[in-house]
N, C-alpha and C positions, 0 to 999 in steps of 0.2 A: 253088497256094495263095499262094506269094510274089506271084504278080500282082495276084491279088485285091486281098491288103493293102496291096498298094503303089497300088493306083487307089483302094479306100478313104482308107486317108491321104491320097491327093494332093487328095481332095474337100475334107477340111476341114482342110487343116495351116494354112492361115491361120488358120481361127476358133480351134485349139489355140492357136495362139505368140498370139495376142489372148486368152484365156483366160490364161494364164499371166503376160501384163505384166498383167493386172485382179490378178492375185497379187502377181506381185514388184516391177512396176513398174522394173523395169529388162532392158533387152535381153537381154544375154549370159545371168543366169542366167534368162530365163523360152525361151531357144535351149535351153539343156541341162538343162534338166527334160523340155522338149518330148521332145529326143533320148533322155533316162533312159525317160520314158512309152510314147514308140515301140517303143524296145528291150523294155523290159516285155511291152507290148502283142504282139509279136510272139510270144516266147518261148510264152506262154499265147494266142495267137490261135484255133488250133486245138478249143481250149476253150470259145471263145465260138459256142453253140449258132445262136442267133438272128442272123444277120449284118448283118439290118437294122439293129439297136443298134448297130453298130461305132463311131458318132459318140459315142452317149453314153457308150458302155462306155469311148471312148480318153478322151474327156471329163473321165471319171471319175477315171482313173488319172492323167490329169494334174495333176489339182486335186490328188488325196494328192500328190504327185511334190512340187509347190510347196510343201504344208502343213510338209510333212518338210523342204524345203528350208527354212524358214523355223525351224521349231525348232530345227536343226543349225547357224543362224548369228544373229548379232546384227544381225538385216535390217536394213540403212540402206535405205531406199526414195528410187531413185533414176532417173526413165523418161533414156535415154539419146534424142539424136537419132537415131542409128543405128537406130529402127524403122523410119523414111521410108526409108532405104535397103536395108532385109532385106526389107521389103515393096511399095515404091513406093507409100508413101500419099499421098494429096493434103496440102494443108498446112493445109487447115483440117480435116482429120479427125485431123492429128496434134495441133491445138489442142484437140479432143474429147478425145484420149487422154492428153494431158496434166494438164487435168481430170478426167478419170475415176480419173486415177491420184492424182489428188488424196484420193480418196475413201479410204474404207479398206478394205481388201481383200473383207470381209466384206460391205462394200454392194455396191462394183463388180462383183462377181461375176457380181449378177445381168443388171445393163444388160451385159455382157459375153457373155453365154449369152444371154440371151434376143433382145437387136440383131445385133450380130456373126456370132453363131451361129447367128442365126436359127431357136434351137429355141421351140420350143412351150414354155407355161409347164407343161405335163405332163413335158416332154422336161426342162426346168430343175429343175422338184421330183424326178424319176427322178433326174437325176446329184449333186444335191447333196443327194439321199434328205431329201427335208422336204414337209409337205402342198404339195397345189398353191395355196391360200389363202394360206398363209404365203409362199408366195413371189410371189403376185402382190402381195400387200403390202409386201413388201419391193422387188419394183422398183418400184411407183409410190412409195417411199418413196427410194432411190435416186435414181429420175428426178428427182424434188422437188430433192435434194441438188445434182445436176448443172447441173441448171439456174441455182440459187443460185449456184453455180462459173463456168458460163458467164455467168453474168451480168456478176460482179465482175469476171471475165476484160474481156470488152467494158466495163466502166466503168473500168478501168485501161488500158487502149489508147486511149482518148479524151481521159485526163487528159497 
């Protein structure tokens, strides 16, 4: 049983800790929400019928993990450099995520789950329980946003 969930987590712990900076926008606590979620997830693993879900079900539990985290503290939103170094991201994807984090959590969410995570906008309306409609309108309404971000982004590196 521990192998299992230990080769499930290792599939998608990246898109998790990417899920959770689209929340907190800063390193360290979107690390130990990650680690609270896992632990969670663990504890009641056993319980999860369907194993196929495992991405969305951790998914799931991550995003409360963050919400709770963010009502228990006066969130400064702050993305740290140290993601390029927990992850080894390129550096114009950590320009992406700097932007993204620009956004407010409730937007980013989506381009976070649906790009990163590469789930289905089925898979994105199942973990953040809302129609599949509403959320495709919500990422093209996102992406819109992002875009506007990266834009300005490149017109202030030029100036």
């Amino acid at each position: 049983m521990l192998e299992l969930f230990e080769q499930k987590y290792k599939e998608c712990e990246k898109q998790l800790f990417l899920v959770a900076i689209g929340y907190l926008h800063n390193t360290e606590d979107a690390k130990d929400c990650v680690q609270e979620a896992v632990l969670s997830a663990w504890k009641s693993f056993d319980k999860l019928k369907n194993k196929e879900y495992f991405k969305t079900w951790l998914t799931r539990i991550v995003i409360n993990k963050c919400k709770d985290f963010m009502k228990q503290q006066r969130y400064t939103e702050e993305l740290t450099d140290s993601i390029n170094v927990f992850y080894d991201m390129p550096t114009e994807e950590i320009g992406i995520m700097d932007c993204l984090c620009k956004l407010p959590s409730k937007q980013s969410i989506y381009i976070t789950l649906r790009f990163y995570n590469e789930m289905t906008y089925e898979q994105v309306a199942e973990a953040l329980k809302q129609p599949v409609s509403t959320v495709k309108y919500k990422t093209k309404k996102a992406l819109s946003e992002l875009k506007e971000l990266l834009k300005g982004d490149v017109e202030n590196e030029n100036v």
